[in-house]
Backbone of each chain as ProteinMPNN parsed JSONL, in Angstrom:
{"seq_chain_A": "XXXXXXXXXXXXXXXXXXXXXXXXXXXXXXXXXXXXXXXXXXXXXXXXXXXXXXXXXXXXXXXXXXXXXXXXXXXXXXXXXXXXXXXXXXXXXXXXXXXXXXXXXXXXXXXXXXXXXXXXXXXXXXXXXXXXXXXXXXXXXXXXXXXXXXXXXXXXXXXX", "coords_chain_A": {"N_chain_A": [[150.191, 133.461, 114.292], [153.085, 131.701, 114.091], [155.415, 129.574, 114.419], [158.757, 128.926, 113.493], [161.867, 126.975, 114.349], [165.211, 126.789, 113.989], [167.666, 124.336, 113.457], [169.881, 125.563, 115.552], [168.758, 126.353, 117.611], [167.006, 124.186, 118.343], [169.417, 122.482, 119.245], [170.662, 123.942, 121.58], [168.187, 123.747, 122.828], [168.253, 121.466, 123.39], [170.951, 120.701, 124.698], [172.207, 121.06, 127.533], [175.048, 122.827, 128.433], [174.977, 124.041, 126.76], [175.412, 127.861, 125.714], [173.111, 128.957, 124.908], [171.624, 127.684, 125.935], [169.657, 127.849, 128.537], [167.876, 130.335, 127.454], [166.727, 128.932, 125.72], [165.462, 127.154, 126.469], [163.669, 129.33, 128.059], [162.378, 130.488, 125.75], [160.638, 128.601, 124.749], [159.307, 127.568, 126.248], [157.514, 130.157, 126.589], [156.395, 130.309, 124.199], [154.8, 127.493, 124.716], [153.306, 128.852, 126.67], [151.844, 131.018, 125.589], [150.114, 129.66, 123.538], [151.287, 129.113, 120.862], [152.599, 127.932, 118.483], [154.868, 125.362, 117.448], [157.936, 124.751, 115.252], [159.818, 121.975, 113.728], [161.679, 121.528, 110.826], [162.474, 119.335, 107.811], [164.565, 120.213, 107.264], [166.474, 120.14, 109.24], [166.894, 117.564, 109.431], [168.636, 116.702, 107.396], [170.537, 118.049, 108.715], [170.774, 116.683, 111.17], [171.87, 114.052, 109.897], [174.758, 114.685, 109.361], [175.275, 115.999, 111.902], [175.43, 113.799, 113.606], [177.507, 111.915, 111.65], [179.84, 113.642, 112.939], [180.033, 114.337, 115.701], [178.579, 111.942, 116.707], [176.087, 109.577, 117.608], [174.634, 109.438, 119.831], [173.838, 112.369, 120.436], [172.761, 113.325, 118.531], [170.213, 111.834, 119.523], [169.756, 113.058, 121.472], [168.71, 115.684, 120.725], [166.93, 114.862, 119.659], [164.806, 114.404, 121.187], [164.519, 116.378, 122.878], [163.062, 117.608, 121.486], [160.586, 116.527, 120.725], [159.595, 116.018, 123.941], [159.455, 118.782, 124.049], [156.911, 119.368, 122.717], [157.473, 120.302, 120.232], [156.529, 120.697, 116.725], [157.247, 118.071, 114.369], [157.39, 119.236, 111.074], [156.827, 118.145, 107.96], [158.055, 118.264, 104.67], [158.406, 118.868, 101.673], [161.91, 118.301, 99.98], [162.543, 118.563, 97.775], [161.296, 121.067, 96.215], [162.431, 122.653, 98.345], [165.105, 122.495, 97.947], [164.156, 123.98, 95.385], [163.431, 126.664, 96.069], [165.509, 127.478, 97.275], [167.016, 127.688, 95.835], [166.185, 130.114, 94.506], [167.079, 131.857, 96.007], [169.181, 132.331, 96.034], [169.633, 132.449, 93.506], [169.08, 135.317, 93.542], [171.227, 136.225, 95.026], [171.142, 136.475, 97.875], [172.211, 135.164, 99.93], [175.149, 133.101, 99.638], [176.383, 129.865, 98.04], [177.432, 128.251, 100.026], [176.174, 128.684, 102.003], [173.818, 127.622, 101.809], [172.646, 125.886, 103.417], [171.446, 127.415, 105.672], [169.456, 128.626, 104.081], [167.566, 126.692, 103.573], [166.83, 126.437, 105.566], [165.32, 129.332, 105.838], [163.768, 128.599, 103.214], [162.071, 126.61, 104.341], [160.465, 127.63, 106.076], [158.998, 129.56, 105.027], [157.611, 127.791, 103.03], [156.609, 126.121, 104.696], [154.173, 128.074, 105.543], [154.494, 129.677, 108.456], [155.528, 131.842, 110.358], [157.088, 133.289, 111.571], [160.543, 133.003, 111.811], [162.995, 131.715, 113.915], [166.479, 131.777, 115.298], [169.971, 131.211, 116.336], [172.154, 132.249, 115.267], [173.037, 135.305, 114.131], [174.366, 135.822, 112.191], [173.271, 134.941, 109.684], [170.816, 134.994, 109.863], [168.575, 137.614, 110.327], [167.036, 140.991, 110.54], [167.812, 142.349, 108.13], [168.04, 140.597, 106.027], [166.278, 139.031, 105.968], [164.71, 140.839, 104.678], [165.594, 140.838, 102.014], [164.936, 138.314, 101.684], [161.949, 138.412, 101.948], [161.533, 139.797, 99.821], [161.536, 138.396, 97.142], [159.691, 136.297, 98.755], [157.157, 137.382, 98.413], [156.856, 137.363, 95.702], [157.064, 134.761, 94.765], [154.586, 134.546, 96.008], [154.412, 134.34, 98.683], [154.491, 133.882, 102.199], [155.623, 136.682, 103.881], [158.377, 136.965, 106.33], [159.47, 137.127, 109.907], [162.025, 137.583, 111.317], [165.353, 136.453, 113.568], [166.431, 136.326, 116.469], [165.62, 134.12, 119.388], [164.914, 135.764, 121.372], [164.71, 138.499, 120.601], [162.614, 138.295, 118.958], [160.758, 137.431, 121.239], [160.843, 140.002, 122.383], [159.56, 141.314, 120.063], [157.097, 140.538, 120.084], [155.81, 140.559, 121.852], [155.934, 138.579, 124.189], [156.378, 137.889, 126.537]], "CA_chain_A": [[151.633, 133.363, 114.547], [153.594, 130.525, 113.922], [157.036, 129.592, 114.489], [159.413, 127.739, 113.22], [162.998, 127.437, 114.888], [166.457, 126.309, 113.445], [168.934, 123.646, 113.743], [170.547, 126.187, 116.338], [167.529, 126.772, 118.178], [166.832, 122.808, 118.629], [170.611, 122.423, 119.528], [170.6, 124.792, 121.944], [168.004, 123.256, 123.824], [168.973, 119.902, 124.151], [172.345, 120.891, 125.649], [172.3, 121.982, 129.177], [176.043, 123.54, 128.436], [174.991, 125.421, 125.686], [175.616, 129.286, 126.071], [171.878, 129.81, 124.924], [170.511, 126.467, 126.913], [168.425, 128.502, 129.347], [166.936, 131.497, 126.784], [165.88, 128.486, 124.286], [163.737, 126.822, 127.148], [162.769, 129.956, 128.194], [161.844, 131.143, 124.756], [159.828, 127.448, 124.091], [158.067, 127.717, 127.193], [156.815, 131.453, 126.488], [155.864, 130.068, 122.7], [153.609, 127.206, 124.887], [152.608, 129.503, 127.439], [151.009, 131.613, 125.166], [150.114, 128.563, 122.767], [152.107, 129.483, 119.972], [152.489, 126.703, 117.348], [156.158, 125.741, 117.147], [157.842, 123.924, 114.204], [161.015, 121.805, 113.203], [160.951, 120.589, 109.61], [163.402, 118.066, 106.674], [166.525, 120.836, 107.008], [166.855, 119.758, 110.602], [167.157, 115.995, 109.478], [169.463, 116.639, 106.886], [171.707, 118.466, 109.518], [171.322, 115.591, 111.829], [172.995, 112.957, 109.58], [176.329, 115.55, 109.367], [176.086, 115.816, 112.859], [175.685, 111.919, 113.342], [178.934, 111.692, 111.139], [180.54, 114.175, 113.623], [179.266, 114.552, 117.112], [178.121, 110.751, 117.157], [174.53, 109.007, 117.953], [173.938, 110.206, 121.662], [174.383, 113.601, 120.656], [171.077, 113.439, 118.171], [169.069, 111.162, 119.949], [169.135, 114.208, 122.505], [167.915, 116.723, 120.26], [165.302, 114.182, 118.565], [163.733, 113.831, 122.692], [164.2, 117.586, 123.511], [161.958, 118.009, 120.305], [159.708, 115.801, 121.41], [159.927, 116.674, 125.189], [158.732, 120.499, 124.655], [156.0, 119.382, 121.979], [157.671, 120.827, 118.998], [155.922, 119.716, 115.942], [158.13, 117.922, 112.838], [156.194, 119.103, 110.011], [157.166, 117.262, 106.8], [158.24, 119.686, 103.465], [160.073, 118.319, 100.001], [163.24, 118.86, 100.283], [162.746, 119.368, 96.492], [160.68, 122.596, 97.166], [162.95, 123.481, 99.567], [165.571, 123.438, 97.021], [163.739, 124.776, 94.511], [163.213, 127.764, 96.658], [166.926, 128.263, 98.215], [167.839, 128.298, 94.485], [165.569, 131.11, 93.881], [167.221, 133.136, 97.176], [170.344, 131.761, 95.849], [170.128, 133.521, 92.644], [168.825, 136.605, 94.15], [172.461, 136.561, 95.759], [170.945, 136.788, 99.536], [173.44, 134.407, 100.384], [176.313, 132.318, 98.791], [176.596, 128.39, 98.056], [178.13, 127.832, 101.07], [175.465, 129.138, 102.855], [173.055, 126.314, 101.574], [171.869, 125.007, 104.677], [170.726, 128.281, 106.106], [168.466, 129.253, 103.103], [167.185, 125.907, 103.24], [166.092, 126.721, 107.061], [164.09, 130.215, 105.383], [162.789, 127.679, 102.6], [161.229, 125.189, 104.714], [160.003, 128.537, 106.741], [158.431, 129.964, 103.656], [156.575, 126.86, 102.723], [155.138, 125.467, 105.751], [153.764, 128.718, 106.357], [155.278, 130.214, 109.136], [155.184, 133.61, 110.017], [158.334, 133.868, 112.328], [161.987, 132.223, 112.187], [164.355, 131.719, 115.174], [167.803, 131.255, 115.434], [170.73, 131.789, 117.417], [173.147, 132.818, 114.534], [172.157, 136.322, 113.931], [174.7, 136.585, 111.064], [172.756, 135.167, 108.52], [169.253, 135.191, 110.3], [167.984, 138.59, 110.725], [166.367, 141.693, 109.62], [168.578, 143.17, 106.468], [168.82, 138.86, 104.971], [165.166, 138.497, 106.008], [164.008, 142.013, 103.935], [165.779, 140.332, 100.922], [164.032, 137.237, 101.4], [160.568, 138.98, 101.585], [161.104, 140.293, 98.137], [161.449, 136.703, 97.046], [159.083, 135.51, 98.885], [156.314, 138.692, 97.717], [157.142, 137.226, 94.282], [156.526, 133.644, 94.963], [153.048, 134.525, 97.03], [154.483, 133.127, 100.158], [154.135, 135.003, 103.31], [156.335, 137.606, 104.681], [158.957, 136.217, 107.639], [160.07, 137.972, 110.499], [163.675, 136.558, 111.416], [165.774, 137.139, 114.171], [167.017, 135.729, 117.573], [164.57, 134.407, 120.242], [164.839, 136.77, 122.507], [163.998, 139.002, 119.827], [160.88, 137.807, 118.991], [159.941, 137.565, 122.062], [160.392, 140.966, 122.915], [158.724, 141.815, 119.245], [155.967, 139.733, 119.867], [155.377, 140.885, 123.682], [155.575, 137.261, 124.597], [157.438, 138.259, 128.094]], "C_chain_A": [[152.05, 131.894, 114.595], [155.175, 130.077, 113.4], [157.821, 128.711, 114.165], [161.098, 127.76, 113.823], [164.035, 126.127, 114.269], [167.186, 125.408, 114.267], [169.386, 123.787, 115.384], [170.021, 126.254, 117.819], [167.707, 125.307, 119.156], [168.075, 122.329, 119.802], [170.746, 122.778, 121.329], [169.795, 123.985, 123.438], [167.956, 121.459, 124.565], [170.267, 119.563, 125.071], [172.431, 121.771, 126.871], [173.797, 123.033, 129.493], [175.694, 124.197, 127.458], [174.929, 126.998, 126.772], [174.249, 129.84, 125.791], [170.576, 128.936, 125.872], [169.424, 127.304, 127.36], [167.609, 129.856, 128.432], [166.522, 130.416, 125.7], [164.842, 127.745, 125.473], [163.297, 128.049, 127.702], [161.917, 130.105, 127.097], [161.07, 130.088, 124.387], [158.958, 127.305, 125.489], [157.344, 129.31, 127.242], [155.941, 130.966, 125.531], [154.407, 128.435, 123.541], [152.584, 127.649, 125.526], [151.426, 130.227, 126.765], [150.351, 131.095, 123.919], [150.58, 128.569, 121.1], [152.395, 128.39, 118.999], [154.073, 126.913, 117.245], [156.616, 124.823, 116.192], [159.461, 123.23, 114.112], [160.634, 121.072, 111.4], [162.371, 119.857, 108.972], [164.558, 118.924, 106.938], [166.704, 120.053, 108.027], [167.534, 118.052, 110.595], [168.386, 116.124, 108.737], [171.017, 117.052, 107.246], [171.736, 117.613, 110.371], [172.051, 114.789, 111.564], [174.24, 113.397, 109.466], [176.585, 115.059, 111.22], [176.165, 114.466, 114.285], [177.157, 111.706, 113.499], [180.246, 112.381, 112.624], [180.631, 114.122, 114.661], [179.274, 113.03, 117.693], [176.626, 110.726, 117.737], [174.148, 109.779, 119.31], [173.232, 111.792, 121.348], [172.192, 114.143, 119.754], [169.901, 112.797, 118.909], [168.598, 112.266, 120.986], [168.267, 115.247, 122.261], [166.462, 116.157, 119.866], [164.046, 114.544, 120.077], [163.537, 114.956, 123.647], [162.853, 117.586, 122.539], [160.804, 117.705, 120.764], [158.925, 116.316, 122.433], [158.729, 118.316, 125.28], [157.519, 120.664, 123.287], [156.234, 120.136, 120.947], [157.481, 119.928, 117.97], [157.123, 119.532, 114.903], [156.72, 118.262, 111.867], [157.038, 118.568, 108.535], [156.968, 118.543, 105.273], [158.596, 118.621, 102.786], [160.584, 118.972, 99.932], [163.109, 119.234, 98.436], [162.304, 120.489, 96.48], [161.938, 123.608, 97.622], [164.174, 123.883, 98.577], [165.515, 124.269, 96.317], [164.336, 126.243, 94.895], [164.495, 128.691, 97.144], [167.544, 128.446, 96.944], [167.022, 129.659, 93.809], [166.443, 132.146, 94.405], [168.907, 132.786, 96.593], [170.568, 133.073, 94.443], [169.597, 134.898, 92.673], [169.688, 137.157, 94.903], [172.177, 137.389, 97.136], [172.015, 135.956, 99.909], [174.308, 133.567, 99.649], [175.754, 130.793, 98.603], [176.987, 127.872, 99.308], [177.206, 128.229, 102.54], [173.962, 128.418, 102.748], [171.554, 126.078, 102.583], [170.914, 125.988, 105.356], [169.574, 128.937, 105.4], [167.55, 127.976, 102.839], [166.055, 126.097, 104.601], [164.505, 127.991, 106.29], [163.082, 129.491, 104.364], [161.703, 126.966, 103.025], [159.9, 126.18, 105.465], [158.343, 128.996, 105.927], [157.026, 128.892, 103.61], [155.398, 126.092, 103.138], [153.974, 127.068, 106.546], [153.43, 129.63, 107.41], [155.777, 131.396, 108.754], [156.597, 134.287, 110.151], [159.342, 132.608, 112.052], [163.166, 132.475, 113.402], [165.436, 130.876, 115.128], [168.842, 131.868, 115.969], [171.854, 132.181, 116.615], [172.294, 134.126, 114.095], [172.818, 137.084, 112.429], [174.163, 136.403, 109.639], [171.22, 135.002, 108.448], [168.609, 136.4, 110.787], [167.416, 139.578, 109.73], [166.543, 142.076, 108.1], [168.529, 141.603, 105.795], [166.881, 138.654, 105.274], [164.052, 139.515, 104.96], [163.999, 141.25, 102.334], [164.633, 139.178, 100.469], [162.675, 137.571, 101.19], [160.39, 138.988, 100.385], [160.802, 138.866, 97.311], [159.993, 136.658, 96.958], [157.263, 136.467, 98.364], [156.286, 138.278, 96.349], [156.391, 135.724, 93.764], [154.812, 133.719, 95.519], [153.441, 134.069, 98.086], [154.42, 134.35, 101.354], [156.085, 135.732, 103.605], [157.207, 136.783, 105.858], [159.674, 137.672, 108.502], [160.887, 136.791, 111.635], [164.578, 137.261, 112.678], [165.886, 136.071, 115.612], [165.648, 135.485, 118.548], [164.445, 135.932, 121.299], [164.057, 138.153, 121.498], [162.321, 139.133, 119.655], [160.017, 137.475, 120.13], [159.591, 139.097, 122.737], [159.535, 141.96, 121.881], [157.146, 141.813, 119.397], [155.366, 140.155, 121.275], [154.818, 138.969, 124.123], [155.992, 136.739, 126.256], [156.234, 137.377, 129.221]], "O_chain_A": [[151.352, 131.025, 115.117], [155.792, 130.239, 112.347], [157.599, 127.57, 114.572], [161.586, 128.876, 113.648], [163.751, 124.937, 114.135], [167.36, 125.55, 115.478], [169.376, 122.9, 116.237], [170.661, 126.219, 118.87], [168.272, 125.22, 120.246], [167.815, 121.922, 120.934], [170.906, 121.891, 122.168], [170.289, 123.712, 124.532], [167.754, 120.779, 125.571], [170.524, 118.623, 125.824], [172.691, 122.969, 126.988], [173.831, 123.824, 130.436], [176.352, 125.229, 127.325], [174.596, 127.187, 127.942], [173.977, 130.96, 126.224], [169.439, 129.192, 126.269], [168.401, 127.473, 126.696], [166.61, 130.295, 129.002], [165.955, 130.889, 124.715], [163.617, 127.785, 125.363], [162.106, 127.877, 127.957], [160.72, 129.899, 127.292], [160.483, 130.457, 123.37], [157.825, 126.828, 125.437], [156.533, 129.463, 128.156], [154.739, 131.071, 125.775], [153.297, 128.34, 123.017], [151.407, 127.319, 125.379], [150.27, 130.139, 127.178], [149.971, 131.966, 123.136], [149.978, 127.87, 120.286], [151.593, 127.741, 119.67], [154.621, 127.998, 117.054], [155.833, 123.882, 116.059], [160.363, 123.999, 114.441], [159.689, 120.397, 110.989], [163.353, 119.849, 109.714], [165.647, 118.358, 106.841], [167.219, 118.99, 107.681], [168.314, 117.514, 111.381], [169.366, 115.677, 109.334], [172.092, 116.781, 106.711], [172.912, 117.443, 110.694], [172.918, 114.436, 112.363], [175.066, 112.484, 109.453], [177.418, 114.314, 111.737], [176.723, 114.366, 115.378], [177.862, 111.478, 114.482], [181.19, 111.751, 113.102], [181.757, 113.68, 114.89], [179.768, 112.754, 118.786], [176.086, 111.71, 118.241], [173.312, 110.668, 119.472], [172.267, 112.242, 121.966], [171.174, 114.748, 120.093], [168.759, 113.252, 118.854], [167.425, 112.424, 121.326], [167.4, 115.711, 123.002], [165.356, 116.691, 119.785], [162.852, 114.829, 119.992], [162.883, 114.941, 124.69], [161.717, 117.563, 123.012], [160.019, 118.55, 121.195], [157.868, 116.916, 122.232], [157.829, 118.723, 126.015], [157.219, 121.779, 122.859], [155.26, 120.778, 120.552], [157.919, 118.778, 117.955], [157.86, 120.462, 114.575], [155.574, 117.812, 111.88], [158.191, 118.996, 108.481], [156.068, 119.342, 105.017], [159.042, 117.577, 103.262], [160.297, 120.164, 99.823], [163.668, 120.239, 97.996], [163.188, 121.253, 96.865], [162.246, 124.771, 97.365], [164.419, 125.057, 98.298], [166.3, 125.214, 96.243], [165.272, 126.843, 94.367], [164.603, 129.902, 97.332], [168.489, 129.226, 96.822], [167.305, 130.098, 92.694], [166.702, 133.151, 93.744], [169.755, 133.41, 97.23], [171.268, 134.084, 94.38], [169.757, 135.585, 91.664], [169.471, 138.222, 95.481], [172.666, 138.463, 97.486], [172.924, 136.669, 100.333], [173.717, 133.365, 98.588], [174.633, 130.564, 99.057], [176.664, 126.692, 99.446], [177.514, 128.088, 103.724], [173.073, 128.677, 103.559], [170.324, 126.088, 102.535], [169.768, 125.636, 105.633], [168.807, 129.696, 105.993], [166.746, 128.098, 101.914], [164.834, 125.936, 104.596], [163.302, 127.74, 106.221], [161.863, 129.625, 104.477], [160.674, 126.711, 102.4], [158.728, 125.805, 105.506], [157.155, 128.807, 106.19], [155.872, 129.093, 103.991], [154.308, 125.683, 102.737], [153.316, 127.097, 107.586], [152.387, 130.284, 107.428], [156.208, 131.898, 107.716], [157.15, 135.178, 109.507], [158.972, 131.434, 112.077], [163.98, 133.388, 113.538], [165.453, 129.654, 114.977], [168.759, 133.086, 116.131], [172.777, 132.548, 117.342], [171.109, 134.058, 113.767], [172.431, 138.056, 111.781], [174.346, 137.158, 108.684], [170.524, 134.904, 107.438], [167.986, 136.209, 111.831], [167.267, 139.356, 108.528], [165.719, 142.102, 107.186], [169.222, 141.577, 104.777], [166.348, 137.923, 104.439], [162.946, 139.15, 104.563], [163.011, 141.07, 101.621], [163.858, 139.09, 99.517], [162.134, 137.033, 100.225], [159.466, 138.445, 99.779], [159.666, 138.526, 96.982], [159.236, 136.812, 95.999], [156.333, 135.755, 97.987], [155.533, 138.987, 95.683], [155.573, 135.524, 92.866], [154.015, 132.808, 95.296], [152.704, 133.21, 98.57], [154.307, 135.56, 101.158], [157.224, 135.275, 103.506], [156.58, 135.836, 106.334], [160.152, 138.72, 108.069], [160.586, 135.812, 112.318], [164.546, 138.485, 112.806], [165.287, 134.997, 115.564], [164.746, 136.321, 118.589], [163.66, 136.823, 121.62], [162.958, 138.629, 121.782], [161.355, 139.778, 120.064], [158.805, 137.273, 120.05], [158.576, 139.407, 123.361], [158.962, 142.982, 122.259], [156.285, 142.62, 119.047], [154.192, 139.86, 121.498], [153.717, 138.437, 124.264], [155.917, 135.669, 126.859], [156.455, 137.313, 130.431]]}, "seq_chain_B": "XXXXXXXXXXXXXXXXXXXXXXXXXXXXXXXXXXXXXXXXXXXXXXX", "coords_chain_B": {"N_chain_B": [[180.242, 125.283, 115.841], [177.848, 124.185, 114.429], [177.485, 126.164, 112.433], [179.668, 125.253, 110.751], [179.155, 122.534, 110.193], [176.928, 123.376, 108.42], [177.993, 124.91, 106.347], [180.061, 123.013, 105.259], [178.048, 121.126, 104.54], [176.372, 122.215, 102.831], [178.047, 123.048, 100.971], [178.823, 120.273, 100.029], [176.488, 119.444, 99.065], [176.242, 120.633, 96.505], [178.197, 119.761, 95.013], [176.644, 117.777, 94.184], [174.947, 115.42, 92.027], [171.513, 115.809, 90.757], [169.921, 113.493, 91.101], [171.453, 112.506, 93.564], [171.314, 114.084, 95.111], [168.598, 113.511, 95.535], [168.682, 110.589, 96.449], [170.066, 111.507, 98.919], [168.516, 112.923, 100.028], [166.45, 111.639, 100.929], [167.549, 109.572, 101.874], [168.652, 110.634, 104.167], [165.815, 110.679, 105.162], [165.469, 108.781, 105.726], [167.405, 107.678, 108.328], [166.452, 109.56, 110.049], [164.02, 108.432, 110.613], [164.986, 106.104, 112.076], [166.666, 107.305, 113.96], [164.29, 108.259, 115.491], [162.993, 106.076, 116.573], [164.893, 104.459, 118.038], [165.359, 107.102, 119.891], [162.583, 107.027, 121.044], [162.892, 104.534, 121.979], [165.149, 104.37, 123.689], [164.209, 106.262, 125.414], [161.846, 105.219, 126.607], [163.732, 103.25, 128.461], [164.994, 104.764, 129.768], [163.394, 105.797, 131.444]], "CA_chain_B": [[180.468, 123.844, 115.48], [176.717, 124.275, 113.541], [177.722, 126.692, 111.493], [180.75, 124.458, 110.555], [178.531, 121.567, 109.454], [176.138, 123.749, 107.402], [178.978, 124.99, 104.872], [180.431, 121.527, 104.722], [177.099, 120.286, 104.147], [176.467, 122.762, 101.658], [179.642, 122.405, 99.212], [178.91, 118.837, 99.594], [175.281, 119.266, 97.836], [176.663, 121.438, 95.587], [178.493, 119.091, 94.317], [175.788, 116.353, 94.244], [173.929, 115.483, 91.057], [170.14, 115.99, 91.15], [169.942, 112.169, 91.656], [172.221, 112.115, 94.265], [170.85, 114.868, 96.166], [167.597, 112.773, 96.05], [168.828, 110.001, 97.234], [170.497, 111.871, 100.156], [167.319, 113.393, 101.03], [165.882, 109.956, 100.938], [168.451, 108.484, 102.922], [168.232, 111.685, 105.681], [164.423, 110.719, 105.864], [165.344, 107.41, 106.528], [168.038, 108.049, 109.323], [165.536, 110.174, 110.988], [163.214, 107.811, 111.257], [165.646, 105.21, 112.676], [166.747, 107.97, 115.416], [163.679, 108.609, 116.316], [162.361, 105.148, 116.937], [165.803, 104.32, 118.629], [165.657, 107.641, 121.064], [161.81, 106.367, 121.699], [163.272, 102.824, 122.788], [165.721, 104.878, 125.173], [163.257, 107.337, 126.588], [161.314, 103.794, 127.405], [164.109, 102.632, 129.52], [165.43, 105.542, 131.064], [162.416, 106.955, 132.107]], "C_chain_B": [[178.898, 123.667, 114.173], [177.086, 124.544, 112.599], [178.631, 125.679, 110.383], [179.954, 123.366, 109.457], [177.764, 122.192, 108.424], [176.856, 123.857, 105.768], [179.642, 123.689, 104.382], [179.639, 120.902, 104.176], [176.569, 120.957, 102.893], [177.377, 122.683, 100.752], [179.157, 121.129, 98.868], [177.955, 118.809, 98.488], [175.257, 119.916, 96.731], [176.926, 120.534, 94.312], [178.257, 117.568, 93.622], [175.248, 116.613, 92.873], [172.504, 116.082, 91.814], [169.742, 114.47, 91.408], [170.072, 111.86, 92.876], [172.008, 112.575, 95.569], [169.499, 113.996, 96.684], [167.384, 111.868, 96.844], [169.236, 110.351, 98.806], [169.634, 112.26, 100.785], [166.213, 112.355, 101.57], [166.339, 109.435, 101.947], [168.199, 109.325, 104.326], [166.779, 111.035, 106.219], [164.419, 109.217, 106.456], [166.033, 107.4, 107.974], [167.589, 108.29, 111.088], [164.512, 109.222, 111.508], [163.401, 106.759, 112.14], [165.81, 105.586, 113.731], [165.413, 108.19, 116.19], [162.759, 107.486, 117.113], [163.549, 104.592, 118.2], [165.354, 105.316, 120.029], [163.911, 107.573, 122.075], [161.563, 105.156, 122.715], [164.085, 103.441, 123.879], [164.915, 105.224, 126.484], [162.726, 105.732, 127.353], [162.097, 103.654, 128.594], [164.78, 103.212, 130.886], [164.564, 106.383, 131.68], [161.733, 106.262, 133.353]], "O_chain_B": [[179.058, 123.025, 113.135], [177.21, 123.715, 111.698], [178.18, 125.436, 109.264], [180.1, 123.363, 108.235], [177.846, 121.594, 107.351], [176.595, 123.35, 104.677], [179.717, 123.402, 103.187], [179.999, 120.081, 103.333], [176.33, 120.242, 101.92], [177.206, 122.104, 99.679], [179.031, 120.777, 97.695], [178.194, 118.396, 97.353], [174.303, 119.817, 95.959], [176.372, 120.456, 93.216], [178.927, 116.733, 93.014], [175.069, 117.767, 92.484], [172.372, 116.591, 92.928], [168.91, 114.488, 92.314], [169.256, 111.157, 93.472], [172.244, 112.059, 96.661], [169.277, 113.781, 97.876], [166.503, 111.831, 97.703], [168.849, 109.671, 99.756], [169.637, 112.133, 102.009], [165.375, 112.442, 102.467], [165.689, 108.89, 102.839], [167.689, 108.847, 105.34], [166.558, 110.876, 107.419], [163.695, 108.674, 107.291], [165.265, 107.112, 108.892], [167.847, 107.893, 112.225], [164.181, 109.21, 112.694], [162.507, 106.355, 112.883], [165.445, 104.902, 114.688], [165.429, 108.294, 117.417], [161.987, 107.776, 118.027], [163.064, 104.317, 119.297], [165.044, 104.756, 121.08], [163.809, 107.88, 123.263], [160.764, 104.858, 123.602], [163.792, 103.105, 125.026], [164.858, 104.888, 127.667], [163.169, 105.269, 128.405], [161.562, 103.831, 129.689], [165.018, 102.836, 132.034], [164.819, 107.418, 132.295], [160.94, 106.892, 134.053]]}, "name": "protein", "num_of_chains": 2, "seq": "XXXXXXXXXXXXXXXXXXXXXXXXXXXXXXXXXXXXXXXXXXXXXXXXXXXXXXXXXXXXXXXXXXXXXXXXXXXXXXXXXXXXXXXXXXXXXXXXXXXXXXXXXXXXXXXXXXXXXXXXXXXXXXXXXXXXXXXXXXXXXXXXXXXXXXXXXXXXXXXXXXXXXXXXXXXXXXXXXXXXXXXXXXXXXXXXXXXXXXXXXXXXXXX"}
């Protein structure tokens, strides 16, 4: 098992006002409790410099030192890859153009490995968008993902 | 507010060459490495 968690995820727990703050450190202290391998990879950067532009500096340096903080590994992908790959799921019309960033998240998923994906948007991270992607990824040789909200996966995974 | 940035950030690369995108992914990896040496020099002082 081996996890990789989104943007959202990251977000989430760097902000003590977030609405999921307390279920993303729970759900990253279950994943060391039970030593769980956890992952951020290149989408995550490429959504930092947006929200740089937007948010301002403080705002990432928080997420970079939660990351850090709860021993979540950066693992390093090509973002060419990663395109490659979101243009495969792309023209397999799992999701739109505009939906980019999120197929870039299952890409990076895909590649490094990673069994499971977490994220706190459940509208374009879950079972029926993650079935699609299988087929895909069944095509490519890449492993299988099982997608879906922490809490989820933790109660899939009996990680309680 | 995530969501928000993703589709913005998506159209944008849309409309990137294949060059352009490179460079951007170039430039992201550089960024990153700036923040993270930066929020290393923080942690230092506020810890």
């Amino acid at each position: 098992m081996k996890i990789y968690i989104d943007t959202s995820v990251a977000i989430s727990l760097a902000d003590p006002f977030d609405i999921f703050h307390d279920q993303s450190v729970d759900f990253i202290n279950k994943l060391i409790k039970h030593k769980v391998e956890c992952n951020v990879s290149a989408p995550l950067i490429v959504e930092l410099g947006k929200i740089v532009e937007i948010k301002g500096m403080e705002r990432c340096l928080d997420v970079l030192n939660t990351v850090e903080d709860f021993g979540i590994h950066f693992k390093s992908v090509d973002m060419k890859e990663v395109w490659n790959l979101s243009q495969i799921y792309l023209d397999a019309h799992i999701l739109t153009v505009r939906h980019r960033l999120d197929l870039f998240h299952y890409a990076a998923t895909s590649l490094l490995n990673c069994t499971h994906l977490a994220s706190w948007n459940s509208k374009h991270f879950n079972d029926k968008i993650a079935i699609k992607i299988n087929k895909v990824n069944a095509k490519q040789e890449l492993l299988s993902l099982i997608v879906g909200k922490p809490s989820y996966i933790v109660r899939r995974e009996n990680l309680g | 507010m995530l969501q928000k940035i993703r589709e913005e950030l998506s159209l944008e690369l849309e409309q990137m060459t294949p060059k352009q995108r490179e460079e951007f992914f170039k430039g992201a990896e550089e960024v990153y490495e700036g923040l993270k040496r930066m929020a290393k020099a923080r942690t230092a002082i506020t810890r």
